[in-house]
PDB file of N, CA, C and O in Angstrom:
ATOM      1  N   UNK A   1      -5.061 -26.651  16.756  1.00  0.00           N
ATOM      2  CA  UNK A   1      -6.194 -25.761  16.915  1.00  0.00           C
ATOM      3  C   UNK A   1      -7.496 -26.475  16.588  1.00  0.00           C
ATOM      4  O   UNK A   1      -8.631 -26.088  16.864  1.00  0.00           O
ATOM      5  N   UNK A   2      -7.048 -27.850  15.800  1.00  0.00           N
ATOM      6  CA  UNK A   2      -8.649 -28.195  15.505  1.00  0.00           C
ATOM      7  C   UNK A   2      -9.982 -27.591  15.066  1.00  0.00           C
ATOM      8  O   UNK A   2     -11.107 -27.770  15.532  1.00  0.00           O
ATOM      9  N   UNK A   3      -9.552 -26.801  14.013  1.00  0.00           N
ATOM     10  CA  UNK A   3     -10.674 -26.206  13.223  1.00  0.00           C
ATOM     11  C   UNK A   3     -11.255 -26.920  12.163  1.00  0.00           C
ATOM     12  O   UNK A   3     -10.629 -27.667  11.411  1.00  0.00           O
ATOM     13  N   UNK A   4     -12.406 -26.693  12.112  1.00  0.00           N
ATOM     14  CA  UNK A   4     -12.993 -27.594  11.166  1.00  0.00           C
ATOM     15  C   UNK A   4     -13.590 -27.225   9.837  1.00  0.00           C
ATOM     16  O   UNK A   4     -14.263 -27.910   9.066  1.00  0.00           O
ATOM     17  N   UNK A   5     -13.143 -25.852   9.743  1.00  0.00           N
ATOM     18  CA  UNK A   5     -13.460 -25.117   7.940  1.00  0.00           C
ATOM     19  C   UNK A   5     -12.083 -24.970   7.340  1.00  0.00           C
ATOM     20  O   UNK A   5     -11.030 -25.061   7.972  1.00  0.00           O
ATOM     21  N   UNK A   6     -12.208 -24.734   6.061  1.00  0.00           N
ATOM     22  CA  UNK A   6     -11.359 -24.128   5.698  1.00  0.00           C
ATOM     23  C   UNK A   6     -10.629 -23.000   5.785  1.00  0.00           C
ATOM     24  O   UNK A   6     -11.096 -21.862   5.831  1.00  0.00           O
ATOM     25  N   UNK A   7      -9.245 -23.359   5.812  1.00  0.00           N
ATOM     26  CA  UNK A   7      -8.567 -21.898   6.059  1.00  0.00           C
ATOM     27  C   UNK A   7      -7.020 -22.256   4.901  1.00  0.00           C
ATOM     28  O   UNK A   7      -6.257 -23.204   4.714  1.00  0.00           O
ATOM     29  N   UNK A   8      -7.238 -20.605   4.264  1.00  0.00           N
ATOM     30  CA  UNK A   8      -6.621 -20.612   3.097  1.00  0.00           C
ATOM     31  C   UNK A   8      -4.976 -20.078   3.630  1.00  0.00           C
ATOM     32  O   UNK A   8      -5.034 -19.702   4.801  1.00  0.00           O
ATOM     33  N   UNK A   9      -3.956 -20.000   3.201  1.00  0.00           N
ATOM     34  CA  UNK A   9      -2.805 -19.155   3.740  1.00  0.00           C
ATOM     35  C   UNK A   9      -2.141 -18.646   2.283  1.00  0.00           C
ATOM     36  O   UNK A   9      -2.289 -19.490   1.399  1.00  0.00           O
ATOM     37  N   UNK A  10      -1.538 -17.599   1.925  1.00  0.00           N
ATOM     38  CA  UNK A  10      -0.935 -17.274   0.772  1.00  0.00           C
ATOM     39  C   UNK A  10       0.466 -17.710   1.301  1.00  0.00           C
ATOM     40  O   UNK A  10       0.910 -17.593   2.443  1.00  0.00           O
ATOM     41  N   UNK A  11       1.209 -18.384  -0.106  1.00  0.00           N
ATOM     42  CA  UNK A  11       2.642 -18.521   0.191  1.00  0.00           C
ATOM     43  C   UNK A  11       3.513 -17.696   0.435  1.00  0.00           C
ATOM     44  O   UNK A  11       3.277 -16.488   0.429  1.00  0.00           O
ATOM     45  N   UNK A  12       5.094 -18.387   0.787  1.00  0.00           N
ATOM     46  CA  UNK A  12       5.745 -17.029   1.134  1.00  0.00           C
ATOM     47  C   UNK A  12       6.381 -16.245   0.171  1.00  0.00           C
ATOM     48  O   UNK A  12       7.335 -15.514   0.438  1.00  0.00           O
ATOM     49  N   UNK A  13       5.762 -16.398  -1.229  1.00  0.00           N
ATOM     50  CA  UNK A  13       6.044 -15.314  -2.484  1.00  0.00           C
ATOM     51  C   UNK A  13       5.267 -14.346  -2.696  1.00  0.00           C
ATOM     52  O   UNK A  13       5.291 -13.515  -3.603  1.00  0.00           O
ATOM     53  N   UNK A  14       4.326 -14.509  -1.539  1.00  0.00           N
ATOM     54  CA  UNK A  14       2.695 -13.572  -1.685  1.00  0.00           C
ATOM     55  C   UNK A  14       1.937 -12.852  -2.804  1.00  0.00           C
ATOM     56  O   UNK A  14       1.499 -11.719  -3.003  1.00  0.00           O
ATOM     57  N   UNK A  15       1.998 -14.499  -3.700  1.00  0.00           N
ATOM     58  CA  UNK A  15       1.226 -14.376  -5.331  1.00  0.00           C
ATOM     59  C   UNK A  15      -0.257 -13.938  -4.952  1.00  0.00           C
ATOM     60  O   UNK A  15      -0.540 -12.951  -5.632  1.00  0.00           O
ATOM     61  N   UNK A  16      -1.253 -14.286  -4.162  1.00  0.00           N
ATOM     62  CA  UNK A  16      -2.303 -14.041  -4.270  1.00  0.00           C
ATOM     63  C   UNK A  16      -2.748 -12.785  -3.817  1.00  0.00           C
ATOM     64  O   UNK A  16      -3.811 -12.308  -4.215  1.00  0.00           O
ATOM     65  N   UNK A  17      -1.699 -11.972  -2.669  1.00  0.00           N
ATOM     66  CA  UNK A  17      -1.366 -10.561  -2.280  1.00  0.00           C
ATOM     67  C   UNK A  17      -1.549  -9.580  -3.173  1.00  0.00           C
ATOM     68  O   UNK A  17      -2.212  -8.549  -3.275  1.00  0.00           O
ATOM     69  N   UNK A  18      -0.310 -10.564  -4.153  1.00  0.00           N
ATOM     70  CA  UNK A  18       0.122  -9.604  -5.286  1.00  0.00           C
ATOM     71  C   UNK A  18      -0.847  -9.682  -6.453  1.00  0.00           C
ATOM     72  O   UNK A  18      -0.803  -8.784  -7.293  1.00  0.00           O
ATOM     73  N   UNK A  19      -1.551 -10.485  -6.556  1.00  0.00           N
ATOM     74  CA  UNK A  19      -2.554 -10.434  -7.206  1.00  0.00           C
ATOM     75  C   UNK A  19      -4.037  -9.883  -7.264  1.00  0.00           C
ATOM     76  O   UNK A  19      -4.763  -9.536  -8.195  1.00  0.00           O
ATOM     77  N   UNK A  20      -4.188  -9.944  -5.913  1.00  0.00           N
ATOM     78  CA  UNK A  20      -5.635  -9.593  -5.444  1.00  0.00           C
ATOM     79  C   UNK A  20      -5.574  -8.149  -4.306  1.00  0.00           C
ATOM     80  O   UNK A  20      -6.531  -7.667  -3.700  1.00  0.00           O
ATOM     81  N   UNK A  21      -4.215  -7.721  -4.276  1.00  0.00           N
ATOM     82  CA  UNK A  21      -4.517  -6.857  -3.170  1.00  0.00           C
ATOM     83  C   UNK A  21      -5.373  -6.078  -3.224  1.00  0.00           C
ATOM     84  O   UNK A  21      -6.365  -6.562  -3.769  1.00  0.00           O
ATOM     85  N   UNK A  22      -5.546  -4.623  -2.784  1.00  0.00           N
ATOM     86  CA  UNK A  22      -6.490  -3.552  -2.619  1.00  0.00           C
ATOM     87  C   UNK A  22      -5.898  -2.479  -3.501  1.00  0.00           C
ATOM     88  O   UNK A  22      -5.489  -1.390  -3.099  1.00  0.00           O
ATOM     89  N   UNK A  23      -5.898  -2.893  -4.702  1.00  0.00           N
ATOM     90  CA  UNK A  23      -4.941  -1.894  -5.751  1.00  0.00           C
ATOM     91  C   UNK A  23      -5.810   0.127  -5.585  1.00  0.00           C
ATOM     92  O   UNK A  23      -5.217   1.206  -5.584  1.00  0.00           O
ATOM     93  N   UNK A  24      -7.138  -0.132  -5.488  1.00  0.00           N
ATOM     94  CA  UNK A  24      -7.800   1.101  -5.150  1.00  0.00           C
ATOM     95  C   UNK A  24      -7.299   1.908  -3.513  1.00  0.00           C
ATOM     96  O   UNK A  24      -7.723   2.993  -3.117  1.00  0.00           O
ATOM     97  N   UNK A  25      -6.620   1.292  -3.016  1.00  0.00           N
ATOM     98  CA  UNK A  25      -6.000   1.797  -1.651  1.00  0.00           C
ATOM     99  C   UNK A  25      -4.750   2.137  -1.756  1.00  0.00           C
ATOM    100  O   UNK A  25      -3.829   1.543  -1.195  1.00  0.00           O
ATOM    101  N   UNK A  26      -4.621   3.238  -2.574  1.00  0.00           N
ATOM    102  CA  UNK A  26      -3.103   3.261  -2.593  1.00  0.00           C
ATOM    103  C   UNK A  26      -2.850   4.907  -3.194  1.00  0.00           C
ATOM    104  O   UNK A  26      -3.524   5.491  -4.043  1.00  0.00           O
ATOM    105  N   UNK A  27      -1.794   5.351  -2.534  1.00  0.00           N
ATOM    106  CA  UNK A  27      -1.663   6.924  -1.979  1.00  0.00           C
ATOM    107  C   UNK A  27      -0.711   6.967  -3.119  1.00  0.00           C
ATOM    108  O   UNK A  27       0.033   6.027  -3.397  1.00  0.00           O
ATOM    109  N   UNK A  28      -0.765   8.202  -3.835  1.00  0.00           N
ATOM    110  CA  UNK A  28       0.477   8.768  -4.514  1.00  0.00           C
ATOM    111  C   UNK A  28       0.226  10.389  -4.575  1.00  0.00           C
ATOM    112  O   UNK A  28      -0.725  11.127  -4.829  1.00  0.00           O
ATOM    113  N   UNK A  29       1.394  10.511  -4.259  1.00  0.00           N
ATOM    114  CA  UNK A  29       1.418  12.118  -4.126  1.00  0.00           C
ATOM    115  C   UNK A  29       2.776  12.243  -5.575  1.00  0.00           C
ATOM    116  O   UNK A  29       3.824  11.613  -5.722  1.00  0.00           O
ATOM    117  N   UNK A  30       2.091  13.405  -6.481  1.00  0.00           N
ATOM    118  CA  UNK A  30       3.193  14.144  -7.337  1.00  0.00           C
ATOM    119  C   UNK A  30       3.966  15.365  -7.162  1.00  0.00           C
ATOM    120  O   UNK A  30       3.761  16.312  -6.402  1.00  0.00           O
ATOM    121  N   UNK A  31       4.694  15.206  -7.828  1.00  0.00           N
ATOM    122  CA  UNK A  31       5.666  16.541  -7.670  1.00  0.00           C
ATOM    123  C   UNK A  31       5.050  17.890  -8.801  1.00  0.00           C
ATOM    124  O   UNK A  31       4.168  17.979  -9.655  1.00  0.00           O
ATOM    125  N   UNK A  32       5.823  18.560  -8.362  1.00  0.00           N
ATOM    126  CA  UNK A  32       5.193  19.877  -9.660  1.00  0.00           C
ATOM    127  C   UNK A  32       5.712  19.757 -10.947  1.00  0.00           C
ATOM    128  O   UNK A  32       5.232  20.337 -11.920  1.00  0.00           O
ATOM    129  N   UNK A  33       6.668  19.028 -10.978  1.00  0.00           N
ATOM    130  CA  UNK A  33       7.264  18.096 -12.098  1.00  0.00           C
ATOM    131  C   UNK A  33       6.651  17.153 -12.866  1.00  0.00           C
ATOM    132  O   UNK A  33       7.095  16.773 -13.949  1.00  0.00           O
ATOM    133  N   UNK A  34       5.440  16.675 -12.246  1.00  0.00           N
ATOM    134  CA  UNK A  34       4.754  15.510 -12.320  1.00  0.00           C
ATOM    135  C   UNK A  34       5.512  14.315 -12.610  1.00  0.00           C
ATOM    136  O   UNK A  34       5.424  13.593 -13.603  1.00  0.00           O
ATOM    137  N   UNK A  35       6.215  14.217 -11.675  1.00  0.00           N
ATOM    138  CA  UNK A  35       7.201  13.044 -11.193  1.00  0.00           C
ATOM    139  C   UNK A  35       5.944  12.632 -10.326  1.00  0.00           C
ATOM    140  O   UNK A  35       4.979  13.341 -10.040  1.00  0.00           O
ATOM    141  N   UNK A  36       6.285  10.761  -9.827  1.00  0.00           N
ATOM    142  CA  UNK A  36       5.717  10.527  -8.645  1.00  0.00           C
ATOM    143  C   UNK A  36       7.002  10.682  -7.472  1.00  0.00           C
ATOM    144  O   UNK A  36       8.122  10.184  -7.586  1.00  0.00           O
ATOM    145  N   UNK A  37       6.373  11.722  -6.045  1.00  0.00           N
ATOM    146  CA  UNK A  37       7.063  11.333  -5.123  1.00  0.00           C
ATOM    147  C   UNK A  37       7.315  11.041  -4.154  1.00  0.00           C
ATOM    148  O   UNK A  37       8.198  11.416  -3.382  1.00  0.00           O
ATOM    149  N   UNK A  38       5.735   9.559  -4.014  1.00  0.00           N
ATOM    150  CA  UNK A  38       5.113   9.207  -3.055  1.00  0.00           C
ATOM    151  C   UNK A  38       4.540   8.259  -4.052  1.00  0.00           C
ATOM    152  O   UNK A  38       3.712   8.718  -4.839  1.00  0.00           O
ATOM    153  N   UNK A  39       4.947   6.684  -4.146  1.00  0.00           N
ATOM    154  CA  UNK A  39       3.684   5.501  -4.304  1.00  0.00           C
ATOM    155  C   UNK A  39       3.852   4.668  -3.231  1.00  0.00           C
ATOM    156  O   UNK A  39       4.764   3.862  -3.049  1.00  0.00           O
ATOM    157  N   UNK A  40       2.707   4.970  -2.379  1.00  0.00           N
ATOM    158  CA  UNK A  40       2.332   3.936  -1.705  1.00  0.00           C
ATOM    159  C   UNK A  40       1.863   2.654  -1.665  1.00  0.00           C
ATOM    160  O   UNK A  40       1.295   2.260  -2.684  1.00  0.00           O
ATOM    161  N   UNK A  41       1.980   1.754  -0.549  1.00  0.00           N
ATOM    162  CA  UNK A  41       2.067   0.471  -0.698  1.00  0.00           C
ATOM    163  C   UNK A  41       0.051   0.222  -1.082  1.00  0.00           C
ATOM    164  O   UNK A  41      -0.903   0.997  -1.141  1.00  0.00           O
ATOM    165  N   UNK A  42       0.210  -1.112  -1.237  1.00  0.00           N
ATOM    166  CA  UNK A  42      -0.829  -1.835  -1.607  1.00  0.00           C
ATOM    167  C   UNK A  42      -2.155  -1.879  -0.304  1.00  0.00           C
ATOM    168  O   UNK A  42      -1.939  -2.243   0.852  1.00  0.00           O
ATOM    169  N   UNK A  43      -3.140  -1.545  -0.690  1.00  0.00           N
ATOM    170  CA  UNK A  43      -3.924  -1.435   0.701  1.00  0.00           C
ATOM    171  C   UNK A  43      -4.490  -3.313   0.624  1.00  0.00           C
ATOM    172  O   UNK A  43      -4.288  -4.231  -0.171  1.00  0.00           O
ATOM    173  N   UNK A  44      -5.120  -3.191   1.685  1.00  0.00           N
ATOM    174  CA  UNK A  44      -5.344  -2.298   2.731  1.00  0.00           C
ATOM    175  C   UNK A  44      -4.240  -2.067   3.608  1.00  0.00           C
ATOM    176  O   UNK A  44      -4.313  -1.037   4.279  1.00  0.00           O
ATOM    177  N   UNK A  45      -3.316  -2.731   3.741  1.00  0.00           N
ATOM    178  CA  UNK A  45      -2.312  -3.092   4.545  1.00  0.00           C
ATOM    179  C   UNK A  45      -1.338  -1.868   4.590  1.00  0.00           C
ATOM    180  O   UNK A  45      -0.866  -1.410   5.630  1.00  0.00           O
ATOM    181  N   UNK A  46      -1.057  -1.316   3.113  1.00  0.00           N
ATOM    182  CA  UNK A  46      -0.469  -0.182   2.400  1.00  0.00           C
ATOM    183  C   UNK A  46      -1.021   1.677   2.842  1.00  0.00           C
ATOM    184  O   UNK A  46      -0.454   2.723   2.525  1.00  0.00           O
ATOM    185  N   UNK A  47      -1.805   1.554   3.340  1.00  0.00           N
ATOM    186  CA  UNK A  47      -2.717   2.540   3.182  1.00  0.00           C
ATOM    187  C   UNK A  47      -2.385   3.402   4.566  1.00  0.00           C
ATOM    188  O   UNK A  47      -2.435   4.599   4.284  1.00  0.00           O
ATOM    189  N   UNK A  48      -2.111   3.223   5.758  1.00  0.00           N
ATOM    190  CA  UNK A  48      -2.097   3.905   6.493  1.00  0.00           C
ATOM    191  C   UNK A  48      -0.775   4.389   6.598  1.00  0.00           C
ATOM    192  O   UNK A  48      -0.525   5.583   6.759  1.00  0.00           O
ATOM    193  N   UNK A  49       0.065   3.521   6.514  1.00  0.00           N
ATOM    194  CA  UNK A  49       1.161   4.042   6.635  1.00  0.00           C
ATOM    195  C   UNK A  49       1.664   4.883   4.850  1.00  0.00           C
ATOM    196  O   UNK A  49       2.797   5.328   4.669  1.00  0.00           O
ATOM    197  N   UNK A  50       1.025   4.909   4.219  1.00  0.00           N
ATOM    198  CA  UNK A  50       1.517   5.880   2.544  1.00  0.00           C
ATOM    199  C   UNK A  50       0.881   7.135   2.911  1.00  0.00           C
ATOM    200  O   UNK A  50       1.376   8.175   2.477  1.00  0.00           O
ATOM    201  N   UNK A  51      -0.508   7.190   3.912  1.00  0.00           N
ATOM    202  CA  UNK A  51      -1.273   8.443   4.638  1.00  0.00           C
ATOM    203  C   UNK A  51       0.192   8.986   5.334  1.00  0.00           C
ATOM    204  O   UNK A  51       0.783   9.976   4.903  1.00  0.00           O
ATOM    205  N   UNK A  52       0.578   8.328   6.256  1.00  0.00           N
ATOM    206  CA  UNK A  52       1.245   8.934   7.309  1.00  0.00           C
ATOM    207  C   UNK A  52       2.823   9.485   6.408  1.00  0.00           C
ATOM    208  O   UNK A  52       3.066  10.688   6.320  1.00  0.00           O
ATOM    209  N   UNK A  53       3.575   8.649   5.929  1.00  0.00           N
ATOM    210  CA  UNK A  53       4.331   9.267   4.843  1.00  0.00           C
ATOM    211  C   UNK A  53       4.091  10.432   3.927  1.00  0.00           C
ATOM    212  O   UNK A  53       4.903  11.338   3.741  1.00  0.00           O
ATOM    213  N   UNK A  54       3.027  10.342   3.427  1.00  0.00           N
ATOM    214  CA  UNK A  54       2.291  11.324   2.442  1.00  0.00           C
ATOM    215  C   UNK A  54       2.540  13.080   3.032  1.00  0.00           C
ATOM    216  O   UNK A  54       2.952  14.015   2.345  1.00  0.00           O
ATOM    217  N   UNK A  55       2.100  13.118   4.645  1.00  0.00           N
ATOM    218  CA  UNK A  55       2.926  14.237   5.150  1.00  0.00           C
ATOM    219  C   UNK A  55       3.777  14.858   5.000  1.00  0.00           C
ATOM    220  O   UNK A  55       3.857  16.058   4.738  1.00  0.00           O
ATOM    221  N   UNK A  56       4.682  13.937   5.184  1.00  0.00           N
ATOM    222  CA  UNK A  56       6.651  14.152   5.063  1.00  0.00           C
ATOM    223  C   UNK A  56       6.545  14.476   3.932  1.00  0.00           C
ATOM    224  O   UNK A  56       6.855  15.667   3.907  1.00  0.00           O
ATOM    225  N   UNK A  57       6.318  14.183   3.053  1.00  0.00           N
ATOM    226  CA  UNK A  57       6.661  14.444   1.466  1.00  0.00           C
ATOM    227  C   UNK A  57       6.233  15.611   0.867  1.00  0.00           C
ATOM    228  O   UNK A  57       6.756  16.397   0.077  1.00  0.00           O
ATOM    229  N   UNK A  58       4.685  15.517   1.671  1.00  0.00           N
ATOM    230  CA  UNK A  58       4.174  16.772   0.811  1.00  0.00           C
ATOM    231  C   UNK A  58       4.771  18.230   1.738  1.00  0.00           C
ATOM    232  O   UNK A  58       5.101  19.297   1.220  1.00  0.00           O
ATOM    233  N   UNK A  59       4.780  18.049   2.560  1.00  0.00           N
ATOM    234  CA  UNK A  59       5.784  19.177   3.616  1.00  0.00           C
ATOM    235  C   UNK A  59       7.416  19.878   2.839  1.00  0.00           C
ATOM    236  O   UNK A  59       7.841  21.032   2.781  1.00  0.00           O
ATOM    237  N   UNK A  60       8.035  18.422   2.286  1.00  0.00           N
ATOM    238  CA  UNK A  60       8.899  18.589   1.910  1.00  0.00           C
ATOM    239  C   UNK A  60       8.394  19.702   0.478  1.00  0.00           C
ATOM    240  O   UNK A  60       8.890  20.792   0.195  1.00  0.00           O
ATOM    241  N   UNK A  61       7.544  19.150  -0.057  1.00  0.00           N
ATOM    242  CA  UNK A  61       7.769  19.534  -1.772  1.00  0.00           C
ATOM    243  C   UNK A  61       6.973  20.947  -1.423  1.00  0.00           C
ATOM    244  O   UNK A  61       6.954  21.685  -2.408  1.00  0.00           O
ATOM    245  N   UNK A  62       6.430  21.401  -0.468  1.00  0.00           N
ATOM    246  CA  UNK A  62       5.812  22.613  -0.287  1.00  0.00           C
ATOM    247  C   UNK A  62       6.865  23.862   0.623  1.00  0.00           C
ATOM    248  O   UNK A  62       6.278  24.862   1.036  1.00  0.00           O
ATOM    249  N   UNK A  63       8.219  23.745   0.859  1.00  0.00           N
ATOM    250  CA  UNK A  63       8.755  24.118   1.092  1.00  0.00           C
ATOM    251  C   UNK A  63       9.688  25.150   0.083  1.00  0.00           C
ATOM    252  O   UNK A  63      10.629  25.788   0.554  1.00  0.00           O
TER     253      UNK A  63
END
């Protein structure tokens, strides 16, 4: 590709993921128990799909 800046890659243990993710992007829905029963993943990456889950769950516990 011949690029000429730097370009960083996280390894495949995804320490810097896990370190730096988007910890403020992240869905949890409780139970009336105040159990969690819904933690969603790490945003940003985490975030749309813990939205779209978050449905199912709360559907469920409102039943």
């Amino acid at each position: 590709m011949k690029l000429t800046l730097p370009i960083l890659v996280d390894a495949l243990d995804d320490q810097v993921n896990n370190l730096y993710g988007g910890w403020p992007d992240r869905v949890y829905v409780i139970d009336a128990d105040g159990k969690i029963a819904l933690k969603g993943g790490m945003g940003p990456g985490g975030f749309t799909p813990s939205v779209k889950a978050a449905s199912g769950v709360l559907e469920k516990l409102t039943k």
